[in-house]
Z-matrix of the N, CA and C atoms (Angstrom, degrees):
N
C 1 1.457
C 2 1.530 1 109.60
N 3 1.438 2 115.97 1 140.56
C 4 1.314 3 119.59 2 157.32
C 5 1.564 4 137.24 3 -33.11
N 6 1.268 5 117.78 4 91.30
C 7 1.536 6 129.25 5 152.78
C 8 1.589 7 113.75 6 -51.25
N 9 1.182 8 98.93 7 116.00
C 10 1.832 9 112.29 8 166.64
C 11 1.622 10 99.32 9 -83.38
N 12 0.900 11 115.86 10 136.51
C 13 1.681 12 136.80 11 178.56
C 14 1.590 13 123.91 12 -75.56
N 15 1.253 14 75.78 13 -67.26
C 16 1.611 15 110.48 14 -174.59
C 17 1.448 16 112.04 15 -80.63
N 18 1.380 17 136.23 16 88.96
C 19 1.553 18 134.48 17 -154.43
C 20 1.698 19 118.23 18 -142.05
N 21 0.748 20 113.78 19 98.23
C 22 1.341 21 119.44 20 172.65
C 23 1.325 22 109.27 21 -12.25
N 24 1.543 23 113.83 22 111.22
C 25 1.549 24 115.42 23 175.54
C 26 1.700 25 126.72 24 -119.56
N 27 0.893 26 149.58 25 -156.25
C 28 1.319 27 139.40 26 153.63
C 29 1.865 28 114.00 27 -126.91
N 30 1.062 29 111.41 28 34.70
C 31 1.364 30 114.21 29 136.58
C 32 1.901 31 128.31 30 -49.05
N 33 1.190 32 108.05 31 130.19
C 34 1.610 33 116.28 32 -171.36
C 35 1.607 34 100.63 33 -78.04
N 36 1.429 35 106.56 34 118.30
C 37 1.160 36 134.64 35 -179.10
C 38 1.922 37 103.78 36 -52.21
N 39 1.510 38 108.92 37 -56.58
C 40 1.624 39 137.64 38 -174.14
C 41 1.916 40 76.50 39 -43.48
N 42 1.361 41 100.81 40 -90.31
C 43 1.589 42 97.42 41 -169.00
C 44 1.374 43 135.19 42 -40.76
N 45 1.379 44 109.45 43 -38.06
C 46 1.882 45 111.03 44 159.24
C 47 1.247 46 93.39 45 -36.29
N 48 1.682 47 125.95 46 -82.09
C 49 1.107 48 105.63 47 -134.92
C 50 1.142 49 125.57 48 -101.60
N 51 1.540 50 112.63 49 18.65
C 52 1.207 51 142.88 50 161.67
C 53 1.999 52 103.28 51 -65.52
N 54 1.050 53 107.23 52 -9.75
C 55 1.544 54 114.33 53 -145.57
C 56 1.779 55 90.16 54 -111.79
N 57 1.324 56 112.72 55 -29.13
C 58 1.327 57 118.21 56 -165.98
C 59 1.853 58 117.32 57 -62.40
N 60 0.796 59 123.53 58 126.86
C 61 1.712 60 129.63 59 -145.99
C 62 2.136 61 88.98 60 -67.06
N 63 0.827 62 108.22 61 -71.02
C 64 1.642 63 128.60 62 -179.95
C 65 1.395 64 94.93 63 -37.09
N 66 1.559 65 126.93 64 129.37
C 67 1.033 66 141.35 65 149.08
C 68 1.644 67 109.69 66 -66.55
N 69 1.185 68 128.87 67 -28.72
C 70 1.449 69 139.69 68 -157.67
C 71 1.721 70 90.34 69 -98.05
N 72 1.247 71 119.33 70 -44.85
C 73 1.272 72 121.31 71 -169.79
C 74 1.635 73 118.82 72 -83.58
N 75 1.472 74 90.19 73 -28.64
C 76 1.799 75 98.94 74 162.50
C 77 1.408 76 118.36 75 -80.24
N 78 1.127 77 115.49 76 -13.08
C 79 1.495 78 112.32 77 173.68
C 80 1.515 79 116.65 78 -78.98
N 81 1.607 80 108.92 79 -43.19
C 82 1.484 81 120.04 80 -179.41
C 83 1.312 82 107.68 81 -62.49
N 84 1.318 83 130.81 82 -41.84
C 85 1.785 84 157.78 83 154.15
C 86 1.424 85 85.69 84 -12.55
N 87 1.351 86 103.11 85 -81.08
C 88 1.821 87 98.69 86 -171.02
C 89 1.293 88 130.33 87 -57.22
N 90 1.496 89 113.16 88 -34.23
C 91 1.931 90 117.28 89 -176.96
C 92 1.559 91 84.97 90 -61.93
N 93 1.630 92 125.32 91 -44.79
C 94 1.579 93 105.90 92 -157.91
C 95 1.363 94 93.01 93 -65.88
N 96 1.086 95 127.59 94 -33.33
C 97 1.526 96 130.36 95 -151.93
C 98 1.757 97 87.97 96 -62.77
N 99 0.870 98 107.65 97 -68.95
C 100 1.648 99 116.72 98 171.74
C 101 1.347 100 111.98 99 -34.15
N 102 1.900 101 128.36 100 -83.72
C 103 0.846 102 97.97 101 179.39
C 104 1.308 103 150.07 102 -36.91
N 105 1.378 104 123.22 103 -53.21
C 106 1.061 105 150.90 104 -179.10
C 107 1.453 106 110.95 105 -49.53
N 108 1.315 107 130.11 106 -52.24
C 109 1.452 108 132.65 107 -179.47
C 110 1.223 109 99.39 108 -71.01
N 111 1.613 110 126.75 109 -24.00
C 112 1.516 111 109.98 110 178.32
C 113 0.998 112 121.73 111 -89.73
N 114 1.362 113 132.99 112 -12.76
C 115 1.347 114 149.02 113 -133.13
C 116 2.053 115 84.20 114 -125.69
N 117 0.563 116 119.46 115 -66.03
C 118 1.355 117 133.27 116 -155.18
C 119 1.540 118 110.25 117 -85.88
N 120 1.360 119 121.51 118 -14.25
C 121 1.439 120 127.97 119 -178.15
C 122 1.465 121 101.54 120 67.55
N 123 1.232 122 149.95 121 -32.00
C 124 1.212 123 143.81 122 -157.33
C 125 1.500 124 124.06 123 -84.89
N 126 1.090 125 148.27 124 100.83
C 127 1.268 126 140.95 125 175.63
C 128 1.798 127 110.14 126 -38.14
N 129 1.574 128 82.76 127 159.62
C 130 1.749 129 96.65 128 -148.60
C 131 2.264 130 77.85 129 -85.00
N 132 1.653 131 115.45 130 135.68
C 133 1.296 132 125.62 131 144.06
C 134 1.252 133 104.88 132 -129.81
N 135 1.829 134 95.61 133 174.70
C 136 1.391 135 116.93 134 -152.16
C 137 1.860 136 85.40 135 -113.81
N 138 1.018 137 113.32 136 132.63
C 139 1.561 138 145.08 137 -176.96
C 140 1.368 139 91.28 138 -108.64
N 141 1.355 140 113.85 139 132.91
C 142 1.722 141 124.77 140 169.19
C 143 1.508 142 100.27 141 30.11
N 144 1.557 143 120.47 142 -149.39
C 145 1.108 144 130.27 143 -164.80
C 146 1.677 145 109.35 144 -95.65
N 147 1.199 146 124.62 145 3.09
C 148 1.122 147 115.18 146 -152.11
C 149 1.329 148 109.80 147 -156.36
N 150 1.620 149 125.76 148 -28.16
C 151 1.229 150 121.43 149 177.61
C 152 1.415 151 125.54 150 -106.08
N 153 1.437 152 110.44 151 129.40
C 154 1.898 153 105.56 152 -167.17
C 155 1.866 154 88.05 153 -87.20
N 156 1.550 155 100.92 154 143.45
C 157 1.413 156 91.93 155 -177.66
C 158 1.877 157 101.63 156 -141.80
N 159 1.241 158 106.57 157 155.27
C 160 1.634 159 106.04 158 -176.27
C 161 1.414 160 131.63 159 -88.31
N 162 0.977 161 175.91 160 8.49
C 163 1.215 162 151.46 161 -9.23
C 164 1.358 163 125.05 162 -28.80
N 165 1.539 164 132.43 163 179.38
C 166 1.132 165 160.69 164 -172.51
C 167 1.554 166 134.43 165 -129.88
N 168 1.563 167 101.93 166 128.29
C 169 1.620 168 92.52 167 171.21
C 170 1.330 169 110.15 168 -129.81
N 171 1.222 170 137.04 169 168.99
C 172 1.538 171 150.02 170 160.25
C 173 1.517 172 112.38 171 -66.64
N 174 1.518 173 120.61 172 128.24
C 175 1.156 174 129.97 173 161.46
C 176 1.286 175 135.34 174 -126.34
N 177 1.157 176 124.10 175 139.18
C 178 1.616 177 120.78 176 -153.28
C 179 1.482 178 105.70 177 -143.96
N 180 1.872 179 112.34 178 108.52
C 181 1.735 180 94.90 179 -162.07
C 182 1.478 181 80.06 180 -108.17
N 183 2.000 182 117.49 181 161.83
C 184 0.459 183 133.54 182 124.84
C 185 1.846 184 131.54 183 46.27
N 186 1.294 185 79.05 184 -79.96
C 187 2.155 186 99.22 185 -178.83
C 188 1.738 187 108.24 186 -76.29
N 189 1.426 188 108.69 187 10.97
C 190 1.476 189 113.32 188 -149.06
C 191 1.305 190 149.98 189 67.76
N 192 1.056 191 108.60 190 -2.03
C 193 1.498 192 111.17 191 -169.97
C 194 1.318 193 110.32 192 -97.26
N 195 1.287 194 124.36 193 144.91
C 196 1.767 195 136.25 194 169.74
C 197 0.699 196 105.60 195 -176.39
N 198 1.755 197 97.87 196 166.80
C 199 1.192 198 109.27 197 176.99
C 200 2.053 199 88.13 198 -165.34
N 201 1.575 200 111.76 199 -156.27
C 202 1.193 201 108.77 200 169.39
C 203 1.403 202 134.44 201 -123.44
N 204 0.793 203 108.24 202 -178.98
C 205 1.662 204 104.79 203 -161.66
C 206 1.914 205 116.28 204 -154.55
N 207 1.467 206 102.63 205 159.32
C 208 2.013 207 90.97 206 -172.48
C 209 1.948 208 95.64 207 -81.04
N 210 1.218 209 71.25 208 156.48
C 211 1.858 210 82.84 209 177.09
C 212 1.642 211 96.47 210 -82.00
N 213 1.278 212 128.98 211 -37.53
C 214 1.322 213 117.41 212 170.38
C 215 0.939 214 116.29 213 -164.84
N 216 1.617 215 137.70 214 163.54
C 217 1.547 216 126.70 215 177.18
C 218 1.313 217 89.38 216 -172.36
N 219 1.514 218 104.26 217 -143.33
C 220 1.401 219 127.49 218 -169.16
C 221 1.553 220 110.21 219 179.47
N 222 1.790 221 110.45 220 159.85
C 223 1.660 222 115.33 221 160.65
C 224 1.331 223 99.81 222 -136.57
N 225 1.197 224 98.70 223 -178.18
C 226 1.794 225 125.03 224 -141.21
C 227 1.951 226 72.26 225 -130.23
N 228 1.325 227 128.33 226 62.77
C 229 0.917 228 107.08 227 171.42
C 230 2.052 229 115.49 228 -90.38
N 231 1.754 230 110.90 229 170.17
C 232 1.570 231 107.86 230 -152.47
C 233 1.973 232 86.31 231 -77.59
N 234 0.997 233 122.43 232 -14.94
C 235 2.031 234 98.12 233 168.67
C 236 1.529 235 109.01 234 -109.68
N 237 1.226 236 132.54 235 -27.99
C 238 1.346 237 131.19 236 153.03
C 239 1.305 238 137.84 237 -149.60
N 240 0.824 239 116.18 238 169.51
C 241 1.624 240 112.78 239 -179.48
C 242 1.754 241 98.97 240 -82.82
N 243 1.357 242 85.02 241 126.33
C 244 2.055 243 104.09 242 165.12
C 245 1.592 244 113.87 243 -88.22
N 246 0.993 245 102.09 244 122.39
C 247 1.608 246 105.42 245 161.85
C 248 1.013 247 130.79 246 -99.57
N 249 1.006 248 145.49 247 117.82
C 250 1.844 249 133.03 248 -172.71
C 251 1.687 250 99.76 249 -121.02
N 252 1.877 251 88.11 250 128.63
C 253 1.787 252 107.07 251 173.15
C 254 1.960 253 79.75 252 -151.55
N 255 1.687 254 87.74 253 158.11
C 256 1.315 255 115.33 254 -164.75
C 257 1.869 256 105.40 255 -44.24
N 258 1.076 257 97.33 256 158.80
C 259 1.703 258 99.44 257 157.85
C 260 1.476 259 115.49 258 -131.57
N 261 1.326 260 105.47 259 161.44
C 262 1.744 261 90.93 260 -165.93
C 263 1.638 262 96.14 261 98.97
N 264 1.243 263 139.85 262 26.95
C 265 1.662 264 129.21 263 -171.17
C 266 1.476 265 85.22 264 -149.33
N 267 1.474 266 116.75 265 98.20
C 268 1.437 267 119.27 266 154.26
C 269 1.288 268 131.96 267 -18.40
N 270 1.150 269 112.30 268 -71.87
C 271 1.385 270 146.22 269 155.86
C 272 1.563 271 97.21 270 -11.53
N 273 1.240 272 118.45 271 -61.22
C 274 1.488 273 132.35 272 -152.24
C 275 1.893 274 116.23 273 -61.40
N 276 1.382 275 73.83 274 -28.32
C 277 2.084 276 84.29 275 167.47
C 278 1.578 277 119.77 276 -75.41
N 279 1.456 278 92.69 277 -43.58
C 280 1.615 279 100.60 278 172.46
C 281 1.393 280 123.89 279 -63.84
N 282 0.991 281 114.08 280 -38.29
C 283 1.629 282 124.66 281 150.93
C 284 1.664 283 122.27 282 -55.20
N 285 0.935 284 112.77 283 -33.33
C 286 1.584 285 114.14 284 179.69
C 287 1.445 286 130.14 285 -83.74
N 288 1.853 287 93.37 286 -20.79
C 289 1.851 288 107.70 287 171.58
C 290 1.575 289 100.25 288 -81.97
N 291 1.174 290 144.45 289 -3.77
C 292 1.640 291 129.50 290 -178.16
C 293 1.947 292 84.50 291 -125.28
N 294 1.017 293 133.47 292 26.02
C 295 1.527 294 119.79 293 168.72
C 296 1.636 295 105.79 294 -82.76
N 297 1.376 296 106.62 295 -44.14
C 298 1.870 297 91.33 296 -174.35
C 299 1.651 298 96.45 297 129.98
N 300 1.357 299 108.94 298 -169.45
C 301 1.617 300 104.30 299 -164.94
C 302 1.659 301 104.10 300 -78.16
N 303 1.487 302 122.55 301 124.73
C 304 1.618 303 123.23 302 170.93
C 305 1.850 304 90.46 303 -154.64
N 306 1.714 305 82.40 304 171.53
C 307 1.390 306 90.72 305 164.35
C 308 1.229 307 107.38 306 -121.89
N 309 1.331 308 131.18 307 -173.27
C 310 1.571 309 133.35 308 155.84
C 311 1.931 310 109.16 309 -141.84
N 312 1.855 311 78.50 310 158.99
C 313 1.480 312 87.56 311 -167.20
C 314 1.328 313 88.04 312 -123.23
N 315 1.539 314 119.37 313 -165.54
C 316 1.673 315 118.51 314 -176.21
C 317 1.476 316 127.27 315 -59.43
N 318 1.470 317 110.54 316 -25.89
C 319 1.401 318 124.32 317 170.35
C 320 1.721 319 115.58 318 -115.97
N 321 1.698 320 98.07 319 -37.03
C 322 1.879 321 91.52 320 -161.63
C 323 1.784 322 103.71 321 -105.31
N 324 1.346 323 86.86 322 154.91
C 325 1.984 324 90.05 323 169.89
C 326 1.665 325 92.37 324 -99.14
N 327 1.059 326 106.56 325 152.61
C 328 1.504 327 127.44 326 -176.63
C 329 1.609 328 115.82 327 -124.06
N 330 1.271 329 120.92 328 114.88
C 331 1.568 330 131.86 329 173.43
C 332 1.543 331 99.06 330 -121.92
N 333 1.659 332 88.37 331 151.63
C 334 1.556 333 115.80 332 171.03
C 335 1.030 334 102.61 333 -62.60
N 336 2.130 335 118.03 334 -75.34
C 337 1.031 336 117.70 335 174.62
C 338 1.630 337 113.57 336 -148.44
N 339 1.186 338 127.50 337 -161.14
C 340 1.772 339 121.75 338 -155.03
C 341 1.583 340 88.96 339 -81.35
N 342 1.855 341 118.95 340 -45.77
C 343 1.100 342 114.06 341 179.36
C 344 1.543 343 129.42 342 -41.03
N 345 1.363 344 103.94 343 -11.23
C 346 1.911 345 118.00 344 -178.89
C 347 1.225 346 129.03 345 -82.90
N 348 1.503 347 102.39 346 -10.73
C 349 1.631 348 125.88 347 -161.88
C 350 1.347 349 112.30 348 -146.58
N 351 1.643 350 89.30 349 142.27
C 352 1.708 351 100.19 350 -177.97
C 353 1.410 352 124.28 351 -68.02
N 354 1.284 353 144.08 352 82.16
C 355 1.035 354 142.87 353 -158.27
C 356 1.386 355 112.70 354 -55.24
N 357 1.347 356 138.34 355 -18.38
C 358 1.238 357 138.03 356 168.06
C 359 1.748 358 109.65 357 -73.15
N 360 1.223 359 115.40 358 -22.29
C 361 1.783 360 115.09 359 -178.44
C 362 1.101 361 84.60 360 -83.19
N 363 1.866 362 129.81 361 -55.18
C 364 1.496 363 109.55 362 -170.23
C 365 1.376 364 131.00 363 -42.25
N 366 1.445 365 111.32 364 -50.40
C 367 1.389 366 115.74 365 166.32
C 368 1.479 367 125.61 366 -43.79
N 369 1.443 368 109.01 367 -31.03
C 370 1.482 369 115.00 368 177.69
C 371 1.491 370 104.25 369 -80.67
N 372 1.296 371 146.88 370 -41.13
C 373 0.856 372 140.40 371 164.30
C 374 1.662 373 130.16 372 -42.57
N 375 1.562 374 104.63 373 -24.41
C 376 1.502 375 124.01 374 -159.58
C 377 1.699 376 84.44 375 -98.85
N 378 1.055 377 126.89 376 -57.82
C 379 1.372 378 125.33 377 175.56
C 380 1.435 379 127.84 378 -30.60
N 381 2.025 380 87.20 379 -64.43
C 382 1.639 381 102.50 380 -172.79
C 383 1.403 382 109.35 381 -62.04
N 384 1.290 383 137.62 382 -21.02
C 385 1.382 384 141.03 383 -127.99
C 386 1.814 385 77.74 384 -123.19
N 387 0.898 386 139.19 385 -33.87
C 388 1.611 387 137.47 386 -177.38
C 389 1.356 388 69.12 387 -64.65
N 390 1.315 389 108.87 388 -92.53
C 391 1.843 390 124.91 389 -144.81
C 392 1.266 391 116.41 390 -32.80
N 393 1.351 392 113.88 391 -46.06
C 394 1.587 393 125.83 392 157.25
C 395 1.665 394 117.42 393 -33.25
N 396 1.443 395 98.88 394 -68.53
C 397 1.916 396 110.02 395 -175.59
C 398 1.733 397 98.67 396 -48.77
N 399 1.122 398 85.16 397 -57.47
C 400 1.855 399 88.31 398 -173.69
C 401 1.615 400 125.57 399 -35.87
N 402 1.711 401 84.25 400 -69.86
C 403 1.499 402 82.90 401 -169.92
C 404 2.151 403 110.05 402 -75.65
N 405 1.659 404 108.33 403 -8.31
C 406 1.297 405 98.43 404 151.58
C 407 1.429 406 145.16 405 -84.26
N 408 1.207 407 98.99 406 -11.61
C 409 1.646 408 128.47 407 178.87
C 410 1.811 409 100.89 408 -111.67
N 411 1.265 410 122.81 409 61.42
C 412 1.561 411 71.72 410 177.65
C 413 1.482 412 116.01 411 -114.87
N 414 1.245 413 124.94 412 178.79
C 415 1.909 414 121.63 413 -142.59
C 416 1.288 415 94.81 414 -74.88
């Protein structure tokens, strides 16, 4: 049977990113840390080894399988910072052309650093991407 990986743990968030090699990258670590806990209502946990994530919902597709997952977060990874907000949310593109310089991959948006991005779209992104999980997930 399927092992979920990625799992909500109680590892101290403070020490991850206390831990993060980049002085530049531990600093940005914290504004997200900030945004994100404010933006999102959710206290900041540690997902696997590496990702701080904001609350959680249950998902259950179809083929059977689920399990749960953060509604949103981010890492302090060593070439960029990952962001994770839902996919599957229309919306979510339109939000991503006025964010500022990133890339994206199949799940994460990717920034250099916070200085690259509009922190007011971020927040919209952190919002829409709850509202999304929710009303597609909801408990």
């Amino acid at each position: 049977m399927y092992e979920q990986k990625t799992k909500e743990n109680d590892t101290s968030v403070l020490a991850f990113i206390e831990d993060v090699d980049s002085p530049k990258k531990r600093e940005d670590a914290y504004k997200l840390l900030d945004i994100f806990t404010e933006t999102s209502g959710y206290p900041a946990k540690m997902w696997g080894t590496s990702i701080i994530g904001f609350g959680s919902y249950h998902y259950k597709y179809a083929s059977g399988h689920e399990g749960d997952a953060l509604l949103v977060g981010f890492s302090p990874r060593k070439g960029k910072i990952s962001l994770y907000f839902a996919t599957g949310d229309s919306q979510r593109e339109s939000l991503l052309q006025d964010l500022g310089k990133h890339t994206t991959g199949k799940a994460c948006v990717y920034i250099n650093k916070v200085d690259d991005i509009q922190v007011d779209v971020l927040k919209s992104l952190i919002k829409q991407s709850i509202q999304f999980l929710k009303e597609t997930y909801p408990d």
